[in-house]
C-alpha positions in Angstrom: 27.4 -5.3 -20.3 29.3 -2.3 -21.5 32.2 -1.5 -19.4 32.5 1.8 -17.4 35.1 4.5 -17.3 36.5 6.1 -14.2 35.0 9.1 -14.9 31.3 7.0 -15.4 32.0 4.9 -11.9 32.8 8.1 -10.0 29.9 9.6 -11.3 27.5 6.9 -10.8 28.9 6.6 -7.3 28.6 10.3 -6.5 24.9 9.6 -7.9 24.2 6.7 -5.5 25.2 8.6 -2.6 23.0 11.9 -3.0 20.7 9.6 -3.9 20.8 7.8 -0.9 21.2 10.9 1.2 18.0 12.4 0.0 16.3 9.1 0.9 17.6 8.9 4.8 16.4 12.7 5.1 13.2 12.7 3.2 12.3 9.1 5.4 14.4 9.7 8.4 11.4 12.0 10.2 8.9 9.3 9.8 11.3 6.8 11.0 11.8 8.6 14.3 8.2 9.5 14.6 7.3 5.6 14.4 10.4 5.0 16.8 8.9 7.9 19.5 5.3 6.3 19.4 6.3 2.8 19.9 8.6 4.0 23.0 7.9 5.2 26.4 6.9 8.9 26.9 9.2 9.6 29.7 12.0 8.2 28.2 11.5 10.0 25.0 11.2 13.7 27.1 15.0 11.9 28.3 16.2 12.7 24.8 19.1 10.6 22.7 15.9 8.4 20.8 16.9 8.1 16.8 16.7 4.9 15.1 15.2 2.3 17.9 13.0 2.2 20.7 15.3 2.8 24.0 12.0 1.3 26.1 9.5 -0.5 23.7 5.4 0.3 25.1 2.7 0.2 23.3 0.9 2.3 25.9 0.7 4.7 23.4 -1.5 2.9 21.4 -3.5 1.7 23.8 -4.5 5.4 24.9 -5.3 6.1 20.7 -7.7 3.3 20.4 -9.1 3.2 23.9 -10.5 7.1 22.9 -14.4 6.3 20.8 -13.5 9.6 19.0 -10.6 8.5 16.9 -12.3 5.0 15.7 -15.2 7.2 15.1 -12.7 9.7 12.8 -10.9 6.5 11.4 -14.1 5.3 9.9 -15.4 9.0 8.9 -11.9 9.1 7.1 -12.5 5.9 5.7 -15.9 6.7 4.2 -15.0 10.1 2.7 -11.6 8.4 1.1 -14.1 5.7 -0.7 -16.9 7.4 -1.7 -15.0 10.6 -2.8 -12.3 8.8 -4.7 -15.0 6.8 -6.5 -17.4 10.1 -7.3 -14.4 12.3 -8.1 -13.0 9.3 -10.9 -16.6 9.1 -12.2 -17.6 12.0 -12.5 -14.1 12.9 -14.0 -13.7 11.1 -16.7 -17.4 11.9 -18.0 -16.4 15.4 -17.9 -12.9 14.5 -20.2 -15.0 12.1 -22.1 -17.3 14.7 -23.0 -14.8 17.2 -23.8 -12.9 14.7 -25.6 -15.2 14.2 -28.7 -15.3 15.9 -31.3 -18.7 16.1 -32.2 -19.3 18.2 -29.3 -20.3 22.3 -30.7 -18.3 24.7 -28.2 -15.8 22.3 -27.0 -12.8 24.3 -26.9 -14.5 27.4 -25.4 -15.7 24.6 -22.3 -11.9 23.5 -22.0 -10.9 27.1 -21.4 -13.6 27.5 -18.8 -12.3 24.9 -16.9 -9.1 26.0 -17.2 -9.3 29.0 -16.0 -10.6 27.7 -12.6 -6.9 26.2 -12.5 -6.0 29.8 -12.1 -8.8 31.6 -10.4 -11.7 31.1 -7.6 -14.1 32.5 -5.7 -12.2 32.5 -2.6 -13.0 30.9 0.8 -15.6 33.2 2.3 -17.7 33.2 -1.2 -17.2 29.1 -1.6 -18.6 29.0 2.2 -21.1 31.5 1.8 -22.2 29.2 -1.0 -21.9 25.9 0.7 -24.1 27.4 3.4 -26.6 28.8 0.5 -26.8 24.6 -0.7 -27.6 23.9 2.9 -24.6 21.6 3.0 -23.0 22.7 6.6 -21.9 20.2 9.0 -23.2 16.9 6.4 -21.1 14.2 5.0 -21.3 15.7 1.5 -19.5 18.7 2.0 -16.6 16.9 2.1 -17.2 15.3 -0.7 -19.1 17.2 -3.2 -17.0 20.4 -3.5 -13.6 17.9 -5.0 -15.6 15.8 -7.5 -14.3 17.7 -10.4 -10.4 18.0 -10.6 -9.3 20.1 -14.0 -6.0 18.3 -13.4 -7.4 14.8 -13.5 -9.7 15.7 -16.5 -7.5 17.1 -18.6 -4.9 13.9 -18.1 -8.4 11.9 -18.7 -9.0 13.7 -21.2 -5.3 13.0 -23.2 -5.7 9.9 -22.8 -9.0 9.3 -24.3 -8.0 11.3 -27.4 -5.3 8.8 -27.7 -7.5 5.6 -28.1 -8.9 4.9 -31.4 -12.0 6.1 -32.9 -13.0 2.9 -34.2 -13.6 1.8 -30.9 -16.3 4.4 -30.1 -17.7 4.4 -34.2 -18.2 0.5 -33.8 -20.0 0.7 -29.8 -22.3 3.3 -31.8 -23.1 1.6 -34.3 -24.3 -1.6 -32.4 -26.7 0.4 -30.4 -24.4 1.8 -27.2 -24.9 5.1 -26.0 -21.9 7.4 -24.6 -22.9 6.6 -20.9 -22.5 2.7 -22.3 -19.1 3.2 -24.2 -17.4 5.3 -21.3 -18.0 2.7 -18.6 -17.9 -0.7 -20.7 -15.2 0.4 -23.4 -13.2 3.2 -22.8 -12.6 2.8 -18.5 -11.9 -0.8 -18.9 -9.1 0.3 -20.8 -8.0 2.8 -18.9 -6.3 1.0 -16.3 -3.1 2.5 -15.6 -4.6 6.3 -15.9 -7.6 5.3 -13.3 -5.4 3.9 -10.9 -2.9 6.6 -11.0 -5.8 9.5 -10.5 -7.8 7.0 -8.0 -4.6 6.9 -5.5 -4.1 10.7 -6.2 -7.7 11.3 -5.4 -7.3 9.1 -2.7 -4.1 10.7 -0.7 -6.2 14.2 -1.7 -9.7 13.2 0.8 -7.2 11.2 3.2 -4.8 14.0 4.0 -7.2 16.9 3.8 -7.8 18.6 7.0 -8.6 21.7 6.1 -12.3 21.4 4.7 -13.9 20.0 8.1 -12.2 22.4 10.0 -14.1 25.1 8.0 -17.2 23.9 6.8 -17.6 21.0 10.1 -19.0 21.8 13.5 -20.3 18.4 14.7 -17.7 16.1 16.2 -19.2 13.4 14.8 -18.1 13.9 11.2 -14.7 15.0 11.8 -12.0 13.2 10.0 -8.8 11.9 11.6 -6.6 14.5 10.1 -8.7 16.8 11.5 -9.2 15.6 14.8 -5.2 15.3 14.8 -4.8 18.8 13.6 -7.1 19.7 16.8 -4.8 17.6 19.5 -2.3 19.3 17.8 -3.5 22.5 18.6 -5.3 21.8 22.1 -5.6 19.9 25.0 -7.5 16.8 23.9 -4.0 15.1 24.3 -4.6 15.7 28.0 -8.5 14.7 27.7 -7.4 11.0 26.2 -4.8 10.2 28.5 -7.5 11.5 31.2 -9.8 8.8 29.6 -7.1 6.2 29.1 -6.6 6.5 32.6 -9.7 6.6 33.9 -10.9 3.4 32.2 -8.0 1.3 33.7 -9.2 -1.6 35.9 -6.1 -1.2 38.4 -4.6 1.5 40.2 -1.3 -0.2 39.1 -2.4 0.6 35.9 -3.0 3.5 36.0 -0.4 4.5 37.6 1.9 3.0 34.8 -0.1 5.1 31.9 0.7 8.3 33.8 4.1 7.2 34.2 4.8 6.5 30.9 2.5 8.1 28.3 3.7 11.7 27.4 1.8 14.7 25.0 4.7 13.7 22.3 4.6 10.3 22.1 0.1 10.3 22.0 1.0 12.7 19.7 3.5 10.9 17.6 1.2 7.3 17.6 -1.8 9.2 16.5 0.1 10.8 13.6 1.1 7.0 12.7 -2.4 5.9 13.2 -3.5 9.0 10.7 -0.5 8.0 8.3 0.1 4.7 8.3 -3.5 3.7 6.4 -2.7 5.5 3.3 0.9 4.7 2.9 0.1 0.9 2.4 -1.7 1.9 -0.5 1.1 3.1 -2.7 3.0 -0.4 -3.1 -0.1 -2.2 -4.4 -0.3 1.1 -7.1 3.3 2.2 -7.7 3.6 0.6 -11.4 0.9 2.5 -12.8 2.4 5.9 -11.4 4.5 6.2 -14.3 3.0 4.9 -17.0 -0.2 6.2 -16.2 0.2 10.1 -16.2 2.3 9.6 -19.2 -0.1 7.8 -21.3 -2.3 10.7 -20.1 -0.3 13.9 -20.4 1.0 13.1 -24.2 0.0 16.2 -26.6 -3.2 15.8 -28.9 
């Protein structure tokens, strides 16, 4: 190992430390958000609660699940994450794949179209005056169909496939396989790391996205959970579920103890773990191909 100055060892030390100081404030938030929802609400409005539950509950849990409408937004969340992920990857590496060969008459011209929608759109009263036009209002797709095509993701996908070697397509052609049959048993096999990078991006994208239902979704039951957070957030449906909560208790000891002990904050603060928690379990099982995947796909032509 090569041996270190005092000048390297102070540096590397003073490195460590903001280092470490950027981690305890980017994570201390969630921290004390997970510490606030696992402890009881009247103890919490007490103030003085940072790093462990002063009175461990999980009251406030009960109240989340024992409310139908989160389950219900759980799943909705669930659904949109999988299917859009999986249509937005799809249909976003035909699009690079297709911009990606050469063959293709007016290529360029189609790669500056796309990117000028990168710097320009419609707006939100023309995209929901179109939506409307496609009859897609309060339905399932419309939270779906509007992200299949990221320029972002394409162009990365589209690096990358100029990257592999031509042989590989020349020799699939020549034994009979057609571009739909190269892209999906050649080229995406392949493509690991790069598919598993946009995928999670993708993913975090439709999970975290409140904004869409709370524009283009009327009916409650296709609300998403960031969205029906955003709207206890705003509201009194903290009130309704612990009204609910309450009223389904079997005891009046019971529900005497929720009253006593389950606040607006600390609903508040489990439902924002129940939200959050899901897609950060994700990232461990997907963190090595960060990396190496938008690198092998953002390297010049």
């Amino acid at each position: 190992m090569m041996k270190l100055s005092a000048g390297d060892k102070v540096l590397q030390v003073m490195i460590y430390t903001v280092l470490l100081l950027l981690g305890f404030i980017t994570l201390y938030p969630f921290w004390n958000s997970l510490v606030i929802s696992f402890n009881v609400g009247s103890d919490t409005a007490l103030g003085g609660i940072t790093f462990w539950p002063r009175s461990p509950t999980l009251d406030n849990y009960e109240v989340v699940f024992r409310d139908s409408r989160i389950g219900h937004a759980f799943l909705i969340s669930i659904l949109r994450t999988i299917v859009g992920t999986t249509l937005s990857v799809l249909f976003t590496a035909i699009l690079a794949y297709g911009l990606s060969r050469h063959e293709l008459m007016g290529r360029k011209i189609y790669m500056v179209f796309c990117i000028i929608t990168m710097y320009f759109s419609g707006g939100l009263i023309p995209t929901f005056l179109l939506l409307r036009g496609f009859g897609m209002m309060d339905t399932f797709w419309v939270l779906v169909i509007p992200g299949m095509i990221s320029v972002y993701n394409m162009i990365i996908f589209r690096t990358f496939f100029l990257g592999l070697p031509a042989g590989l397509v020349e020799s699939a052609r020549i034994d009979g396989c057609n571009h739909i049959g190269v892209l999906t048993r050649i080229i995406l096999p392949i493509s690991g790391p790069v598919v598993a990078t946009l995928s999670l991006f993708t993913a975090v994208y439709h999970w975290n996205d409140w904004f869409s239902a709370s524009i283009y979704i009327n009916d409650t039951r296709l609300i998403p959970i960031q969205t029906l957070l955003k709207q206890i957030l705003n509201s009194n449906i903290v009130t309704d579920q612990l009204q609910k909560a309450i009223g389904s208790s079997a005891a009046a000891q019971d529900r005497l103890a929720l009253v006593q002990s389950v606040t607006s904050k600390s609903l508040i603060m489990a439902t924002t773990m129940v939200a959050t928690l899901p897609i950060i379990t994700v990232y461990p099982f997907l963190q090595k191909y960060f990396v190496k995947g938008v690198l092998i796909g953002s390297l010049k032509e």
